[in-house]
N, C-alpha and C positions, 0 to 999 in steps of 0.2 A: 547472527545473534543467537538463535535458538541451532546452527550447527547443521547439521545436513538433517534436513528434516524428510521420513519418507513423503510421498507423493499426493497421496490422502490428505495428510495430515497437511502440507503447505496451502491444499486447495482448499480446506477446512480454515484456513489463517485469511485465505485470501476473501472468502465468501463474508467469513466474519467482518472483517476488516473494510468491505464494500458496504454491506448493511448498516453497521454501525455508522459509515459517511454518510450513508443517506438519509438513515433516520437524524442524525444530526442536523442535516440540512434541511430536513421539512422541518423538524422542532426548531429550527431558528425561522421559519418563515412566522410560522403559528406564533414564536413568541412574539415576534415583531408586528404582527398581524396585517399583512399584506400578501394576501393572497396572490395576489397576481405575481407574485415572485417567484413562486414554487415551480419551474422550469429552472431557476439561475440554485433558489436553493437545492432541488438538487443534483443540477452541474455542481456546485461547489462542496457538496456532501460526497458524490463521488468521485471526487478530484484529492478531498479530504484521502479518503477510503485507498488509493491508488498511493498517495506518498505515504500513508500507514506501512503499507504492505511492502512498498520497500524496504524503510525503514525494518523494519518488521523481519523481511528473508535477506536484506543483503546481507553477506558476509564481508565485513569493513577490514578482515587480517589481511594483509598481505602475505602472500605463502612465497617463500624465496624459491627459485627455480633453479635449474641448473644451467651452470656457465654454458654456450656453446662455440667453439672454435671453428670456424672457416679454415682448413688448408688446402692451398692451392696445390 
């Protein structure tokens, strides 16, 4: 999606992309107001975080390759 990104900058995507799961996942425990939750929220804030960042760096093109022939 964003192409070859250098090295920095993907780890900079990834760190975001973590944080922002986690904070999600404690703000949905606090919204719900169940504190004893906040170990699942946030497993599921950085699980959140983890399919972002797929999403986020894979590259969905398929690149065409070249033919290779076997001769015996």
């Amino acid at each position: 999606m964003f192409g070859p990104l250098p090295r920095l900058h993907r780890l900079l995507v990834i760190l975001t992309a973590l944080v922002v799961g986690l904070l999600s996942g404690v703000w949905m425990v606090e919204a719900l107001d169940a504190p004893a939750l906040i170990g699942a929220g946030i497993g599921w804030g950085l699980l959140a975080g983890l399919l972002l960042n797929y999403v986020l760096l894979h590259d969905f093109h398929h690149r065409a390759r070249p033919v290779r022939v076997r001769r015996h």
